[in-house]
KOLLUMRO-172223 format. One line per field, with one value per residue (C-alpha): x, y, z; residue in one letter. Coordinates in nm, 2 decimals. Layout:
// residues N
px: (X ...)
py: (Y ...)
pz: (Z ...)
type: (A ...)
***
This chain:
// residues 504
px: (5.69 5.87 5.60 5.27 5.09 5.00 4.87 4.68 4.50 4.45 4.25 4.09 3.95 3.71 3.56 3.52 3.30 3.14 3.04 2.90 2.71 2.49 2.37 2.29 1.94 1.86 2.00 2.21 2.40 2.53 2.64 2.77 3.00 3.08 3.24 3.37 3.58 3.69 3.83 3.98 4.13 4.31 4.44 4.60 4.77 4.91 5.04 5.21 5.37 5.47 5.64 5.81 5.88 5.80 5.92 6.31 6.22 5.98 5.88 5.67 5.44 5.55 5.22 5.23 5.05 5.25 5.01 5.17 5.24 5.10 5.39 5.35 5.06 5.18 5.10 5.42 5.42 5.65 5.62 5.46 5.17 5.15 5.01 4.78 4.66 4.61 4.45 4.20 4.12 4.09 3.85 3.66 3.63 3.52 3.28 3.12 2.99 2.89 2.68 2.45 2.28 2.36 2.20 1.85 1.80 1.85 1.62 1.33 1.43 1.41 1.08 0.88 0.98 0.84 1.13 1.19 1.57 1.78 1.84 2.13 2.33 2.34 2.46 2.74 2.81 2.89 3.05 3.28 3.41 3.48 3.68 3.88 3.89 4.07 4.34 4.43 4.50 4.74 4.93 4.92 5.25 5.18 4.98 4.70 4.64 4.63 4.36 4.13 4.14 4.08 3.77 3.66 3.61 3.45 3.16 3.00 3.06 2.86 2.59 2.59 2.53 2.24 2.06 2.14 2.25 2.08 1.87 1.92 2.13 2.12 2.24 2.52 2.64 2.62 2.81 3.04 3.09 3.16 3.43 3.63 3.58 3.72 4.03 4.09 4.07 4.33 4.56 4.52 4.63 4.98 5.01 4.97 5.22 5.49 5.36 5.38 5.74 5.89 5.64 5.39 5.55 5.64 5.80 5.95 5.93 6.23 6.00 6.24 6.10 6.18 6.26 6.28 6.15 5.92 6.20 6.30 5.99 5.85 5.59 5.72 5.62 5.23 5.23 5.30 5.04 4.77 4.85 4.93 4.63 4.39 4.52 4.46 4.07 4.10 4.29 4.02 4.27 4.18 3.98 3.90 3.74 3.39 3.24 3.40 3.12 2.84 2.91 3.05 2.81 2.53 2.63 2.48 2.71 2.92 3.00 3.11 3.36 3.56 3.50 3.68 3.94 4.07 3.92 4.05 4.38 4.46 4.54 4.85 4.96 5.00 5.08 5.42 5.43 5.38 5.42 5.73 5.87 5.83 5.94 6.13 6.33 6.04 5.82 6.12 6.12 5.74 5.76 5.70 5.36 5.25 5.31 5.14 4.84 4.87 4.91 4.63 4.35 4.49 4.34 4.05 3.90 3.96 3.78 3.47 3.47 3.46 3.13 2.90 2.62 2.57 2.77 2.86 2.94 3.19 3.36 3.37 3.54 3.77 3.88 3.93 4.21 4.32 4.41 4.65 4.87 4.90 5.01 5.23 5.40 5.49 5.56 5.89 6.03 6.22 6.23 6.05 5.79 5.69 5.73 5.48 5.19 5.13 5.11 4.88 4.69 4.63 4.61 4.33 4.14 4.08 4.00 3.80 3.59 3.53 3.41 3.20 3.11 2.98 2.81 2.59 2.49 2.40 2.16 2.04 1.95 1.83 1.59 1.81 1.97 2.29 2.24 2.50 2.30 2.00 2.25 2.45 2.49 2.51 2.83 2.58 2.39 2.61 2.93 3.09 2.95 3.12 3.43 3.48 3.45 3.70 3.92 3.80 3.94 4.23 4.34 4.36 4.45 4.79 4.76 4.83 4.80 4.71 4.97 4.85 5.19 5.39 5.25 5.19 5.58 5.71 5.53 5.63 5.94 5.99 5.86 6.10 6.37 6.25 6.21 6.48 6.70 6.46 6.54 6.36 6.08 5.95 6.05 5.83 5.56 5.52 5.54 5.29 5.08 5.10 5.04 4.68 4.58 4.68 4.50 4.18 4.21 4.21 3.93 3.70 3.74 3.72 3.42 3.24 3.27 3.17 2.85 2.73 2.88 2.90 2.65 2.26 2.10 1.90 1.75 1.51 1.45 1.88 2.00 2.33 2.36 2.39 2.65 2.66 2.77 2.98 3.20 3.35 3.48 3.62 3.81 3.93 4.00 4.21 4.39 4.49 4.63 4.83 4.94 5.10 5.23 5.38 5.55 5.86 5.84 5.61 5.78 6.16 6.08 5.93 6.17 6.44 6.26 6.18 6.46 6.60 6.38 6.36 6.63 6.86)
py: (29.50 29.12 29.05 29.16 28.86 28.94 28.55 28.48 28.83 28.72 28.41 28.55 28.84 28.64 28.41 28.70 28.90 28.55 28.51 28.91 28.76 28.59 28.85 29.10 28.92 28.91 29.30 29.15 29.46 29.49 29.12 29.15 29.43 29.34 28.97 29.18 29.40 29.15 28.98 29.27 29.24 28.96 29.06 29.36 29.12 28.91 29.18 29.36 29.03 28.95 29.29 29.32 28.99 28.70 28.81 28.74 28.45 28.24 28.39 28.21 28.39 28.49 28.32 27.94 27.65 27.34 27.02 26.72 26.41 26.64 26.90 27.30 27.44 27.78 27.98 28.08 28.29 28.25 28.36 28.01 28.06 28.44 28.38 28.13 28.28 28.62 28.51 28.36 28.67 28.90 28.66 28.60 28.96 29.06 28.75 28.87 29.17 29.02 28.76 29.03 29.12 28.73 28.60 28.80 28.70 28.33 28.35 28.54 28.19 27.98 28.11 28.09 27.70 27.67 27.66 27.84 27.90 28.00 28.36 28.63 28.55 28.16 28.24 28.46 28.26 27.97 28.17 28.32 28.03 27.84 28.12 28.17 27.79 27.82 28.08 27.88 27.52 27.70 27.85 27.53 27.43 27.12 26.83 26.79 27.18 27.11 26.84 27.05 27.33 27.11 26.94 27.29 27.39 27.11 27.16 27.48 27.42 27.11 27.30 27.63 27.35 27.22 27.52 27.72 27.52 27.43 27.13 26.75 26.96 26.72 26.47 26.64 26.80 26.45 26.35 26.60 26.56 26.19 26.22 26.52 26.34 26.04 26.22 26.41 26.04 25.90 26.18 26.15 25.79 25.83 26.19 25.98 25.70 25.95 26.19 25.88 25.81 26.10 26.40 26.61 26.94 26.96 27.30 27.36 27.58 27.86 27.85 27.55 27.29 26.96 26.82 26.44 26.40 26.11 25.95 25.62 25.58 25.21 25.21 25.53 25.42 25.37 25.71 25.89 25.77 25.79 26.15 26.22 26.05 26.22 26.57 26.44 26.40 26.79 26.89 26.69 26.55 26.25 26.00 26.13 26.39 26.27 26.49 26.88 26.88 26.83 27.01 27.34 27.31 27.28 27.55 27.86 28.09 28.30 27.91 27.79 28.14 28.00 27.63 27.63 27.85 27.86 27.52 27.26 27.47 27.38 27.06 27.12 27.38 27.12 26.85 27.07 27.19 26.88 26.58 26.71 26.86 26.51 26.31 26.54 26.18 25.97 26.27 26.32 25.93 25.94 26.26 26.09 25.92 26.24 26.42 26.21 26.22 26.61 26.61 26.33 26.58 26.92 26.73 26.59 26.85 27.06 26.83 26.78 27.14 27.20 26.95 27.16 27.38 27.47 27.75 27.65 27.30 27.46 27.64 27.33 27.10 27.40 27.39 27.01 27.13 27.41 27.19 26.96 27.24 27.32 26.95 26.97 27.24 27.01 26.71 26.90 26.94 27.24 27.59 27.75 27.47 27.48 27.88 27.81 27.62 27.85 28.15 27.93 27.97 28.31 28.37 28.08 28.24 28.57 28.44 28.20 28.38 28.65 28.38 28.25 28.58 28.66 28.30 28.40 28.75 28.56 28.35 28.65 28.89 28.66 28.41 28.12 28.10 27.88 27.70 27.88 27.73 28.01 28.27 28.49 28.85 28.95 29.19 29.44 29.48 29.39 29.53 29.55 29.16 29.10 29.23 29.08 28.75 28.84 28.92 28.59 28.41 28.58 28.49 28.11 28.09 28.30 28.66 28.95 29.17 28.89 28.74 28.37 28.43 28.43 28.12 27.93 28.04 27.91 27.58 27.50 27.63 27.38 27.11 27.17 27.17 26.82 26.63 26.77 26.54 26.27 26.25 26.32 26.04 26.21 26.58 26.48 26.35 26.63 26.87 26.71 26.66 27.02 27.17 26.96 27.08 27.46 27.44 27.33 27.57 27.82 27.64 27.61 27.96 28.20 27.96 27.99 28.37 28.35 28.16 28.40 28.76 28.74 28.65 28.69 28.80 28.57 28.75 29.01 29.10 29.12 29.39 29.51 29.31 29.53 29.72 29.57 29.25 29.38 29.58 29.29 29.12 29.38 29.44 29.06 29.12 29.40 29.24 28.99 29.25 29.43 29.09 29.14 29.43 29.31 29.02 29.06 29.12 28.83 28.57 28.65 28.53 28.30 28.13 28.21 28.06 27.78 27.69 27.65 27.38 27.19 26.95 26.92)
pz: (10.70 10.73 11.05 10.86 10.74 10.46 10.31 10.61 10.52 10.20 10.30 10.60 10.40 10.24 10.54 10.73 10.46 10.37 10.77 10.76 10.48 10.68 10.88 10.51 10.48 10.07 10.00 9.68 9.61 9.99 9.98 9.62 9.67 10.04 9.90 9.63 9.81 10.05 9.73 9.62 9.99 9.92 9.55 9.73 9.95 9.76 9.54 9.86 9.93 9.61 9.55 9.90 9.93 9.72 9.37 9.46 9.63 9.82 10.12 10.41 10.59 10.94 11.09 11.17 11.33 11.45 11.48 11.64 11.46 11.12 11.06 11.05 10.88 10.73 10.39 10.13 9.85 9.54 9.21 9.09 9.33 9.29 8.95 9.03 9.39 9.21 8.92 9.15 9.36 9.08 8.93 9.19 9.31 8.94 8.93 9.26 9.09 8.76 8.98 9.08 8.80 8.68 8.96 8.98 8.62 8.74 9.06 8.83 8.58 8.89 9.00 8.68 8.67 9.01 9.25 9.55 9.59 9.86 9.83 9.80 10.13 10.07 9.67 9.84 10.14 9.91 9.68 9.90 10.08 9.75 9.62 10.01 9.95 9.65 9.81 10.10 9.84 9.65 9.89 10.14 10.27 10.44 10.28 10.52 10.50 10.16 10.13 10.37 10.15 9.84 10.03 10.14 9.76 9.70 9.95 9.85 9.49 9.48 9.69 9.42 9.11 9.31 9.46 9.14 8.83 8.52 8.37 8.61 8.89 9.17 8.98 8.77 9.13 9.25 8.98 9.06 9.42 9.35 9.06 9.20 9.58 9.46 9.31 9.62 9.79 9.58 9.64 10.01 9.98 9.80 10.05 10.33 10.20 10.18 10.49 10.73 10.61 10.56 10.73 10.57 10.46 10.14 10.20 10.53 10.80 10.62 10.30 10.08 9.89 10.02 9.70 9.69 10.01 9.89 9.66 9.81 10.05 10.10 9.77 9.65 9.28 9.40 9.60 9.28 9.06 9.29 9.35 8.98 8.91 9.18 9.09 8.71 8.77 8.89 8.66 8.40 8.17 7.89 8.10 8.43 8.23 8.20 8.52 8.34 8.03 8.28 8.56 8.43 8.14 8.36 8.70 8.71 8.49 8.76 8.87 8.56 8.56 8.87 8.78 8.43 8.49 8.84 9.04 8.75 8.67 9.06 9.00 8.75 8.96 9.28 9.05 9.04 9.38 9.58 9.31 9.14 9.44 9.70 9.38 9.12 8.92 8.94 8.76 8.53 8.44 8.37 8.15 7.85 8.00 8.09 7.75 7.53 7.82 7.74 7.39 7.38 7.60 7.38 7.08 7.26 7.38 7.05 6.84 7.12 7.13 6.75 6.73 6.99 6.97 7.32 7.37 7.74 7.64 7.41 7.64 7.89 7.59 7.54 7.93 7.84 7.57 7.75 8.06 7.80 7.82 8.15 8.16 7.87 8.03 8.38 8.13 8.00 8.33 8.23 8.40 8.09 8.02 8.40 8.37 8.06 8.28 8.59 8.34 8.10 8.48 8.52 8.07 8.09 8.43 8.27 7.91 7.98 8.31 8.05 7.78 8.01 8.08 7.78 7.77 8.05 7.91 7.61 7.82 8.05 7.77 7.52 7.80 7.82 7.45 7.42 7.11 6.86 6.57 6.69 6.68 6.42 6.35 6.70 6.66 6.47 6.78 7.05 6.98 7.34 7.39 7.08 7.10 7.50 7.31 7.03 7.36 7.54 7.28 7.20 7.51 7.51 7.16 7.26 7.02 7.12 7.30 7.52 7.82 7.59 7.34 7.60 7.84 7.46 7.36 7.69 7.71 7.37 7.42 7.66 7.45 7.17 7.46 7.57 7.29 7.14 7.43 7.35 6.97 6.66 6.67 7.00 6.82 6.50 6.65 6.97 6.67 6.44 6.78 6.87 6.46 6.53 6.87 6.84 6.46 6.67 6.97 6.66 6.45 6.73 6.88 6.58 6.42 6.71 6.69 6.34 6.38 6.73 6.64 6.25 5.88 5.92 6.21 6.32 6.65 6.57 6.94 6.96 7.18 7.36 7.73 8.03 8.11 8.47 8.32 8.06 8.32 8.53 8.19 8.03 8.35 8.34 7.94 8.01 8.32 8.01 7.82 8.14 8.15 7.81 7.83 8.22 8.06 8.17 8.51 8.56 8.35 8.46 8.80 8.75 8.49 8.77 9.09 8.92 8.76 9.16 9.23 8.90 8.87 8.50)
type: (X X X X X X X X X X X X X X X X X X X X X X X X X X X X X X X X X X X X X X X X X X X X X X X X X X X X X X X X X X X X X X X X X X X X X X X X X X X X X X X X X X X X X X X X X X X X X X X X X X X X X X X X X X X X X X X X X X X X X X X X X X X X X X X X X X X X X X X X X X X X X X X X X X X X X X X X X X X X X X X X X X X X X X X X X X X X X X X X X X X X X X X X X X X X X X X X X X X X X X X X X X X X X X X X X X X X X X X X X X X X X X X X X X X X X X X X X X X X X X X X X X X X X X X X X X X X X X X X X X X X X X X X X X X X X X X X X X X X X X X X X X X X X X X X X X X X X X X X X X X X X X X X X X X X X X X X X X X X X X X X X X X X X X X X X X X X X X X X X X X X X X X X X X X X X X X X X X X X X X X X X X X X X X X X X X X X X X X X X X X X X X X X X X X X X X X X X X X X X X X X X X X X X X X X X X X X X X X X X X X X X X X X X X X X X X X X X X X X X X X X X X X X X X X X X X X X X X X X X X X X X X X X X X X X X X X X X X X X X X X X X X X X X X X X X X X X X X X X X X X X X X X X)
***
């Protein structure tokens, strides 16, 4: 079973359903649950290679590529990427079947505004690269392989926001392409630095980190800020942030389900994989930059959040907060703070693709209603939209019986670890810093459930959504829950892998 490649099937799955796409015509249903399953391809795979292979300890895919002068492009699976390559095709294989009755409501809003749009097989083409796209980044093992996988999911999501998005959608996927292009660019430069010097692997051809390999290259200091800071405008922290609000505010809804939680979480999960891993004492060194950057964007975005009415915007803001922790967890540079981040991954993908989720049945059953201050009472009539949203947010504020306790236990477990070596000025104020941002993640999640699902009803035409988009996200809220229940077996190897590669 050693010789079955089992990640190449996983990323190949999807271009080849995405190609077959082209040759459907407009029959939505056939392209829907052809993409689907081919999604649903790759979640199998991973899992077989996860359990025969990967979850005692990284395991490289028998298929390989050796480019001269650029290093060996192959695919490796540990428990680190498991979460986040798994989260993504479960996602994205749910998300392909909620864009079908998603997506006929938007072509119907399309045409009575007067615009032609392309039609099913271009919506699922694009779709389905950007989610194989997204597979193939995270479990890169070469640089270069990396960067043309992170370009690839930048091309067909900047085409969905502008065929299919919402309000100015040229320019906000403009603005899109230019912010997360530019971050991409800056990683490319400090890659380059240390893949000129040094080679382009970051995990070699018997599936080890080459930890340090970058420490001690000519401008090594330069080469990891430009990568921290390019994965950073990914990733959306405090600052580089400005594109996240518009653009997942703004693409069409089954977009903004894969933008939010799976595209941005990428760049933590590299800023471990290739930053820490070419330069493991300079990221140590800068840990205290990078967590009061996290602590900084955890209270950011809970406060922006907290002041919107559009319900999307909301949820955006929130992905702004929610990203602070999956860069709190790196910051700590401990086994169970790291541990914390790529499961904050997969708890975030689900919660937030389901809050999304019930976002865009919102704005399909009720014409294009996001303003929460036009809502209330909703839980009356729309029990099952209601209580997906109770879930939704269960998940990224961390209750059970959501997997969020355990990725918000081990980040902060982490953080208590850290500081606690720092002394008690950095203790006090990371505690003080994390009372605030966890109180807002809280505020901002049950008040907005209060103001859609609870008091008057304010909607007299209000009505349960279709079942067709309920399905997916209750699938994606109980994958949450499995998750919870599955703790132990996810987290304890993860806590040991990575505890291998992290240094003190």
């Amino acid at each position: 079973m050693s010789s079955v490649p089992f990640l190449w099937l996983a990323v190949l799955a999807p271009l080849a359903s995405a190609v077959l796409t082209v040759f459907l015509g407009n029959r939505k249903k056939a392209a829907g649950v052809i993409n689907s399953l081919a999604l649903f391809t790759s979640a199998a795979s991973l899992l077989a290679a996860y359990a025969l292979h990967a979850s005692s300890k990284p395991w490289a895919d028998p298929l390989s590529f050796t480019v001269d002068g650029l290093g060996t492009f192959g695919l490796l699976l540990d428990a680190p990427s498991f979460l986040v390559a798994f989260s993504i095709a479960i996602t994205t294989a749910l998300i392909a079947l909620y864009s079908i009755p998603y997506m006929e409501h938007r072509f119907e809003e399309m045409e009575h505004e007067g615009v032609r749009p392309p039609g099913w097989r271009s919506y699922y083409f694009l779709y389905t690269l950007f989610s194989q796209a997204m597979i193939g980044t995270v479990l890169s093992t070469n640089i270069i392989e990396f960067y043309v996988f992170l370009e690839l999911t930048l091309i067909p999501s900047f085409l969905l926001i502008a065929f299919y998005g919402y309000g100015d959608r040229i320019r906000i996927a403009i603005m899109y392409l230019l912010w997360t292009h530019v971050g991409a660019l800056l990683f490319l430069i400090g890659a380059l630095t240390v893949g000129f010097q040094r080679g382009f692997d970051f995990i070699d051809a018997m599936g080890s980190y080459r930890l340090a390999a970058g420490e001690g290259v000519a401008l090594a200091q330069y080469a990891f800020w430009l990568m921290i800071l390019g994965l950073s405008v990914k990733l959306a922290v405090l600052g580089v942030h400005m594109w996240l609000p518009y653009a997942h505010a703004e693409a069409p809804t089954p977009i903004s389900a894969l933008l939010s939680p799976n595209l941005i979480g990428l760049g933590g999960a590299m800023m471990f994989r290739i930053v820490y891993v070419l330069f493991p004492s300079t990221f140590a060194a800068n840990s205290p930059i990078l967590t009061v950057w996290a602590l900084a964007t955890i209270i950011y975005g809970g406060l922006m959040a907290l002041s919107q009415t559009d319900f999307k915007r909301l949820l955006a803001y929130s992905s702004i907060s929610q990203m602070g922790y999956l860069l709190l967890g790196l910051s700590t540079v401990t086994a169970y703070g790291v541990a914390g981040t790529f499961l904050h991954y997969m708890v975030h993908a689900f919660g937030k693709a389901v809050l999304f989720g019930v976002a865009g049945a919102l704005i399909a059953t009720y014409h294009g209603l996001r303003d929460i201050t036009k809502m209330g009472g909703l839980a009356e009539k729309m029990p099952y939209t209601a209580a997906l949203a109770l879930l939704g947010f269960m998940h990224i504020t961390g209750i059970p019986p959501t997997a969020g306790i355990w990725s918000e236990y081990l980040i902060v477990r982490g953080a208590v670890e850290r500081t606690l070596q720092a002394g008690p000025a950095w203790y006090t104020g990371t505690a003080l810093a994390l009372l605030v941002g966890i109180g807002l993640s809280t505020a901002y999640a049950f008040l907005t459930m209060r103001r859609i699902f609870y008091g008057p009803l304010r909607l007299s035409e209000a009505r349960e959504a279709k079942s067709q988009l309920l399905l997916p996200l209750a699938l994606l809220a109980a994958m949450g829950i499995a998750s919870f229940l599955l703790a132990s077996p996810l987290i304890d190897p993860l806590v040991t892998q990575l505890s291998q590669v992290i240094r003190g």
